[in-house]
C-alpha positions in Angstrom: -93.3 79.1 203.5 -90.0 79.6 201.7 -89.0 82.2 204.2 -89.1 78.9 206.3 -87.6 76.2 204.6 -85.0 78.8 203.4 -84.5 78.6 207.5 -84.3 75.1 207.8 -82.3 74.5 205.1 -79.6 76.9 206.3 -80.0 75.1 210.3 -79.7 72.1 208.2 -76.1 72.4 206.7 -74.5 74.5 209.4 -75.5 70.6 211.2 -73.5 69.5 208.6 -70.8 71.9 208.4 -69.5 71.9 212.0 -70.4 67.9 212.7 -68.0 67.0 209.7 -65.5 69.7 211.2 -65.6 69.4 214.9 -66.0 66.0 214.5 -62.5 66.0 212.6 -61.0 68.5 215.3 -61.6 66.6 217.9 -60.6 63.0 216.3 -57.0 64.8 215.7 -56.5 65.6 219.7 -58.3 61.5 220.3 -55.7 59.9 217.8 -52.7 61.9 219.2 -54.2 61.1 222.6 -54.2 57.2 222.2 -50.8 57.3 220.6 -49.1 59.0 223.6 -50.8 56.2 226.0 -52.8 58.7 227.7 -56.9 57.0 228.4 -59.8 58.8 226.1 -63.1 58.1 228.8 -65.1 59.8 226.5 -65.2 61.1 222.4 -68.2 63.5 221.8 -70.0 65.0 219.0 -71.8 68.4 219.7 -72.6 69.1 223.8 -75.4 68.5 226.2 -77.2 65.2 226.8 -76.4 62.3 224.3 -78.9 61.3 221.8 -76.8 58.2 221.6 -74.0 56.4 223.0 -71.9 53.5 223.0 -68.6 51.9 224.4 -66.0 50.9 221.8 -63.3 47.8 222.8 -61.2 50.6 223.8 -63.2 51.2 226.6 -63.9 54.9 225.4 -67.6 56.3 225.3 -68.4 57.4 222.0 -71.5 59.2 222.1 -73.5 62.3 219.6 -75.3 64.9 221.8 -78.1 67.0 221.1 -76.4 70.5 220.8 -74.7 70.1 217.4 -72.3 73.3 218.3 -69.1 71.8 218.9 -67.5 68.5 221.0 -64.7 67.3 223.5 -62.5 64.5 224.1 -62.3 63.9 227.7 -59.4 62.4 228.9 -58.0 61.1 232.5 -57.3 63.9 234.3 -55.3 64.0 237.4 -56.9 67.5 238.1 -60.7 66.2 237.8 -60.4 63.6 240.6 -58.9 60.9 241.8 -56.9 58.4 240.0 -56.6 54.6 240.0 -52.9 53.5 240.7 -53.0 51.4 237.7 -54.2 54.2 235.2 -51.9 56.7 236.5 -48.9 55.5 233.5 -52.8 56.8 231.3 -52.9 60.2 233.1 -52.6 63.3 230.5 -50.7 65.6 233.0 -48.1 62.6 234.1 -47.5 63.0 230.5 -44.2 64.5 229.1 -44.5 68.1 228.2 -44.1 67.5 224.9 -47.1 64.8 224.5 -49.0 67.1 226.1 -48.4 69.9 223.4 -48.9 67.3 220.5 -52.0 66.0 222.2 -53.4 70.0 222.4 -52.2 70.8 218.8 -53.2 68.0 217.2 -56.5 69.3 216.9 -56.0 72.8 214.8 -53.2 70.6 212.6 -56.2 68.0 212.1 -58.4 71.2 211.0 -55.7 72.2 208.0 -54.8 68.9 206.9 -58.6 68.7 206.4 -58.9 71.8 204.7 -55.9 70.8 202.2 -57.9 67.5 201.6 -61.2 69.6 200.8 -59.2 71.4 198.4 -57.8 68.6 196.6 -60.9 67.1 196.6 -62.1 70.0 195.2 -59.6 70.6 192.6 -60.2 67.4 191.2 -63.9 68.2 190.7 -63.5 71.2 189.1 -64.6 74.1 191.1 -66.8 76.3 188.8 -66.2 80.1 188.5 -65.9 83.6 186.7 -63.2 85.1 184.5 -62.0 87.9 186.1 -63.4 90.0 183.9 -64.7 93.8 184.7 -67.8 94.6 184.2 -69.5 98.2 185.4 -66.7 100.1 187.0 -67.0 103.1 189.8 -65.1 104.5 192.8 -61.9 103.4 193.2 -61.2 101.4 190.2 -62.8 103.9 188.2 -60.2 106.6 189.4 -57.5 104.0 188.6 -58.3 104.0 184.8 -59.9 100.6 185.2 -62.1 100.1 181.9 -65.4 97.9 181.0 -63.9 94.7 179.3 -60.5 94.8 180.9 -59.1 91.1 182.2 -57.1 91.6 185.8 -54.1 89.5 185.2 -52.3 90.1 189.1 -53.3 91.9 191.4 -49.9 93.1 193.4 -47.8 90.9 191.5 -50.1 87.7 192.7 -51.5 86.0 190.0 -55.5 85.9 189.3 -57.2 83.0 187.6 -60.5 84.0 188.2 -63.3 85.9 190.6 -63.3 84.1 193.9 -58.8 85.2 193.6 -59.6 88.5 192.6 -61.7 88.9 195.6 -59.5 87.6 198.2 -56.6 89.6 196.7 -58.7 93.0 196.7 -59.8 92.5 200.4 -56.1 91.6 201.8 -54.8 94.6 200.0 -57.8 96.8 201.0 -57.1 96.1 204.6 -53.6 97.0 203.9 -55.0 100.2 203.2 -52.1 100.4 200.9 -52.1 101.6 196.9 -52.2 98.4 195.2 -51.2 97.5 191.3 -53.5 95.8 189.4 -52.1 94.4 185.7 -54.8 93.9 183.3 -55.5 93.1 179.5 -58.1 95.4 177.8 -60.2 94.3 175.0 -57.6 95.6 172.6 -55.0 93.0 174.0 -53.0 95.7 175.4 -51.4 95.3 178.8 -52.0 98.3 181.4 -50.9 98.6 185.4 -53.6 100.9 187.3 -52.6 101.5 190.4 -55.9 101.2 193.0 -55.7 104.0 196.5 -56.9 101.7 199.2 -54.8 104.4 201.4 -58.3 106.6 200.4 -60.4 104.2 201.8 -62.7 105.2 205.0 -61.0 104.3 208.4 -62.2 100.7 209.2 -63.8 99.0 206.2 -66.1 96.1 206.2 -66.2 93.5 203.5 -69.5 95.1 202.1 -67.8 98.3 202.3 -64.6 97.2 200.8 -66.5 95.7 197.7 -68.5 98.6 197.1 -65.8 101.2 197.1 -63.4 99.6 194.9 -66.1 99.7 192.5 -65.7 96.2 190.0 -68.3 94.2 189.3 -67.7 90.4 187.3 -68.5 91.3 183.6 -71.0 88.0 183.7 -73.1 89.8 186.2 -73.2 93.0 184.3 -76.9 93.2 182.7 -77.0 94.1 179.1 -79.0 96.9 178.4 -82.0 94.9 176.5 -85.6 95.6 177.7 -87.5 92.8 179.7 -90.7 95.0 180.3 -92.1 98.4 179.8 -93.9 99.9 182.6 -98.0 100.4 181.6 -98.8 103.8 179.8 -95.1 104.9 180.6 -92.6 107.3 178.6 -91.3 104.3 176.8 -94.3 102.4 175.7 -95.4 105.8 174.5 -92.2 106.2 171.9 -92.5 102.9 170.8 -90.1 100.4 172.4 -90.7 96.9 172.7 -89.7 94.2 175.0 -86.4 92.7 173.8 -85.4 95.6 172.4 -81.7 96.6 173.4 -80.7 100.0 173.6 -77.4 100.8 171.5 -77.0 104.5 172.1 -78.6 107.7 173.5 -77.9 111.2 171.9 -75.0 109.3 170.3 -73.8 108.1 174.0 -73.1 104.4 173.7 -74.7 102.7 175.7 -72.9 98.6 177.2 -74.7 97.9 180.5 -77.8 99.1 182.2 -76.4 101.1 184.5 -74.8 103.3 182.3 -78.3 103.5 180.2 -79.4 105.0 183.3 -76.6 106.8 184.0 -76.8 108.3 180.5 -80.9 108.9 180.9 -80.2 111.0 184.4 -77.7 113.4 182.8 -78.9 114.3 179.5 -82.8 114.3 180.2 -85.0 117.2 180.8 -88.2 118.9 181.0 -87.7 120.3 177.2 -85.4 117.5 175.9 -86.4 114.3 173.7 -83.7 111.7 174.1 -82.3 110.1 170.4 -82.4 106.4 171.3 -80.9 104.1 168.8 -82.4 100.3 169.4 -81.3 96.8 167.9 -84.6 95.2 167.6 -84.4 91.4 165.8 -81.0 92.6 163.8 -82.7 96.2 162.8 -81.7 99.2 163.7 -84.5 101.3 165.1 -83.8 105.3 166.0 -86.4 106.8 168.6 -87.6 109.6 170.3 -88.8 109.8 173.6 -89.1 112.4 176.2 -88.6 111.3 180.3 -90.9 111.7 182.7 -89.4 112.6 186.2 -90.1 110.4 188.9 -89.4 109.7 192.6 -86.9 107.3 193.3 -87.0 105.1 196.8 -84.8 107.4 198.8 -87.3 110.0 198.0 -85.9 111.9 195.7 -86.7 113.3 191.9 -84.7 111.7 188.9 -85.8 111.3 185.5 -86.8 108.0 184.3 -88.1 105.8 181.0 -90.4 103.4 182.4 -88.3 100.3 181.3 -87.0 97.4 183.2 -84.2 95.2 182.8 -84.4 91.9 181.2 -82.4 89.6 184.3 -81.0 86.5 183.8 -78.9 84.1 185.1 -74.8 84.5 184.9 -73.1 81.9 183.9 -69.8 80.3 185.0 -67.8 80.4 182.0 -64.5 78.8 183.8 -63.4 76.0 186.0 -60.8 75.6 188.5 -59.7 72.0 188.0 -56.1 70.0 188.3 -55.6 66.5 187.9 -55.0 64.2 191.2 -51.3 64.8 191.0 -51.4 68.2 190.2 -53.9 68.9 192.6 -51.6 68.3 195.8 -49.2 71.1 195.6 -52.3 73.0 194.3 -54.3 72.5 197.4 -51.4 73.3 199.5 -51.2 76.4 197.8 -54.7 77.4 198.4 -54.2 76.3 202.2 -51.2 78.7 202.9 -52.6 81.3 201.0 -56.0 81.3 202.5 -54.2 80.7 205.9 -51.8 84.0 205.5 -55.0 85.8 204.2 -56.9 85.0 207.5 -54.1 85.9 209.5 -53.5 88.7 208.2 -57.2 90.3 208.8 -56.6 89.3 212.4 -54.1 91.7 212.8 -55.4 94.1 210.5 -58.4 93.8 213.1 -56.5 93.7 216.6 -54.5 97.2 215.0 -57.7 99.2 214.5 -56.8 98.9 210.7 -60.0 96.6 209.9 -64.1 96.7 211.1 -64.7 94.2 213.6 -67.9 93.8 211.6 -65.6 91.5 209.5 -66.3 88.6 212.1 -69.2 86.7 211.5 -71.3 84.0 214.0 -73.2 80.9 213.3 -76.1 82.7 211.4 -73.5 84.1 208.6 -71.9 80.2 208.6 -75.6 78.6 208.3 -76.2 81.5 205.2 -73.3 80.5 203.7 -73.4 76.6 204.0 -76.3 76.4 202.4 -75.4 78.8 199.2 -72.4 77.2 198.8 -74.2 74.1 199.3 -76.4 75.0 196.7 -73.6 76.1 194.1 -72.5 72.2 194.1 -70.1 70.0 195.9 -66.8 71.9 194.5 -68.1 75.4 196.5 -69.2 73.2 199.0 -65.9 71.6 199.6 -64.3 75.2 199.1 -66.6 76.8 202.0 -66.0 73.7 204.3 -62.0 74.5 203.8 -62.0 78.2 204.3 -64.1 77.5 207.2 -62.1 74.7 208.8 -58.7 76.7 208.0 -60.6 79.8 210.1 -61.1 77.4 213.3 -57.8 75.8 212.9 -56.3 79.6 212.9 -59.0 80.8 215.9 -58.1 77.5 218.1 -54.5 78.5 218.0 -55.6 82.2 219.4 -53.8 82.4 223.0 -56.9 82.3 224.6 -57.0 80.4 227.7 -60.4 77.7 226.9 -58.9 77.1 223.5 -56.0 75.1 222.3 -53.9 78.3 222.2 -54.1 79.1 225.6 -53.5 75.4 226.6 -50.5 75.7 224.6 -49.6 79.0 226.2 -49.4 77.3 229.5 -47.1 75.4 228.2 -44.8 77.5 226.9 -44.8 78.8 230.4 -44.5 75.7 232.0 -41.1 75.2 229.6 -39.5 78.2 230.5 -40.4 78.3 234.4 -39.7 74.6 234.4 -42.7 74.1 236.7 -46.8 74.2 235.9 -48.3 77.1 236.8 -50.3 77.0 239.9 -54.1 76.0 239.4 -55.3 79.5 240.9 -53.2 81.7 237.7 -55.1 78.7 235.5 -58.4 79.3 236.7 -58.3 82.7 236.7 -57.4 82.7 233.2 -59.6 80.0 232.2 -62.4 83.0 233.4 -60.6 85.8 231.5 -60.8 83.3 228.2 -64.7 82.6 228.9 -65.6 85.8 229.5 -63.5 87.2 226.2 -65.3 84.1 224.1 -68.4 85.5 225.3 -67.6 88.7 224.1 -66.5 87.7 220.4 -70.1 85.6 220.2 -72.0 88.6 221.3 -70.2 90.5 218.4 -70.6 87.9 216.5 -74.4 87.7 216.6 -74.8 91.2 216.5 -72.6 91.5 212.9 -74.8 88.5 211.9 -78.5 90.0 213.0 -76.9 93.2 211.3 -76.1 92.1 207.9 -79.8 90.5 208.0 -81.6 94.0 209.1 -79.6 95.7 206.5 
């Protein structure tokens, strides 16, 4: 049942998502439209047969259709049919060149002024988030000298306030593939520079890929090493530990997360060896013996384990990214541009061979992600709606005849030839731009039934 409404749910604000977004494309391309003269016959919201319609004063049909993927603004057409003498001053491709351009990229510029007005809005909220502390370190970061405790401060010279711009930094510089400086404050106070080999990384990384190998995890989702329960007539119930109990140190190892109290386990156990566990139990310190007992873990192999399990909990936000109204302009600029150049970037990282293609995700990834960010409040939620409305704004403008880009490609051709180019050389790309949309959905859906098998 919650496998279900977990489902709907997710159906439920990808609705949401692309009706506020497409809905807001295509409103750009209408109001541009109407301001250069040319006639709108019809405004709609997602494709197919209308649920409902109606005829505003303007003599456009406005109408919301049952296939909530998209919309169009049709306009009069010179090339769909026949023209009334009277409308013909109305007709988009009487229209000046340079109408026509405004008309076609009115609708990506509509998409990032939105996205700078999510991020304002958010700002002002007060979008909630992580230090960017480190928690358990491996891989890459580990090679780097990166410690438990340590604060990034910049991450190749950029400034980082807190998780979500530690992540977008580490994945821009990772698809670099480029040795990036991180500047950090340790728990002493002192400032350090590691220097993190992306150039090492494995030829085409994917984001999960990317996160695992640099090898940082937020300090708030670290889990202290305190026991939530013992496993029934196991090695640890046997010494005498005791739900609650957090484990200090073994054979004189300290011991700060639970993954280095199992690290610590796996190394020094064996068949003839008692570990020396040293406990905090209610303020008291309790020393223990207690000898492993080698099981199998789910890969199938042996390992030596002490029947404990980690108390979980619930990490906690213990920052906020918030400016006042005034402040918060120039702010959500900032996060536009940089979030725009970010996107960018990974598409030419991607059309180089330098990045996995398993980077692009399809509407299944969008509905996951709507309704977690959904879920996180209206700050993420205004967040997820701007990154996503930046990535159509940036897709649209792809020269891709079918979207804007290839519209405006025309164009351009059309400027420097000084004449249209002939319907056939249109149509015939109009086909090569389907059947390369097709394509990128295809991928699209496979990365997305993918990341759900895996």
């Amino acid at each position: 049942m919650s496998d279900f409404l977990n489902i709907l749910g997710s159906a439920w604000w990808m609705i949401v998502t692309l009706g506020i977004l497409v809905t807001f494309h295509e409103f750009g391309h209408f109001w541009v439209a109407r301001r250069c003269g040319v006639k709108v016959l019809r405004f709609s919201v997602g494709f197919g047969k209308p649920i409902k319609s109606w005829y505003g004063k303007d003599g456009t049909e406005y109408c919301v259709a049952w296939i909530p993927l998209g919309g169009y603004v049709k306009m009069l057409d010179a090339r769909e049919g026949d023209v009334a003498s009277a409308d013909r001053p109305r007709e988009f491709t009487g229209k000046p060149i340079w109408q026509r351009i405004l008309i076609v990229a009115a609708g990506p510029a509509f998409n990032l002024i939105f996205a700078v007005a999510a991020f304002w809005a958010m700002l002002v909220i007060g979008k909630p988030d992580f230090q960017p502390l480190v928690g358990d370190v491996s891989h890459l970061a580990a090679q780097a000298g990166i410690r438990h405790g340590d604060r990034v401060l910049s991450v190749n010279g950029q400034p980082i306030a807190n998780w979500t711009d530690l992540g977008l930094a580490l994945a821009t510089a990772a698809q670099a593939r480029q040795p990036t400086p991180l500047e950090v404050r340790t728990p002493a106070g002192v400032v350090q520079t590691h220097v993190l080999h992306f150039d090492k990384l494995p030829p085409h990384p994917s984001d999960q890929s990317i996160i695992e190998q640099t090898g940082m995890v937020p300090l708030q989702r670290t889990l202290p090493p305190v026991i939530g329960k013992l496993e029934p007539g196991g090695a640890a119930e046997a010494s005498g530990l005791q739900p609650g109990d957090r484990v200090l140190s073994i054979d004189g190892a300290a011991i700060t997360d639970w993954n280095q109290l199992t690290e610590v386990t796996r190394k020094s156990a064996g068949p003839d060896h008692k570990l020396a566990l040293v406990v905090d139990r209610d303020g008291r310190r309790i020393s223990l013996d207690l000898q492993p007992r080698l099981t199998s873990a789910p890969d199938g192999s042996k390992v030596w384990a002490i029947g404990i399990y980690a108390s979980v909990g619930t990490a906690k936000y213990d920052t906020v990214l918030r400016r006042g109204p005034l402040a918060a302009v120039p702010a959500a600029f900032g996060q536009m541009w940089n979030l725009t150049a970010t996107t960018v970037k990974m598409l030419g990282h991607m059309l180089a061979g330098s990045a996995s293609l398993s980077n692009i995700s399809g509407p299944i990834s969008i509905a996951q992600y709507a309704q977690t960010s959904a879920e996180m409040g209206p700050a993420w939620f205004l967040y997820f709606l701007g990154i996503i409305s930046l990535s159509l704004g940036v897709m649209n403008l792809l020269p891709i005849p079918v979207l804007d880009g290839g519209h405006l490609l025309y164009y351009l051709i059309e400027l420097v030839k000084g004449s249209p180019l002939s319907e056939r050389a249109m149509a015939a790309g109009q086909y090569m731009g389907m059947a390369l949309l097709v394509m990128l959905m295809g991928l699209a859906f496979y990365n997305d039934i993918l990341r759900i098998l895996s």
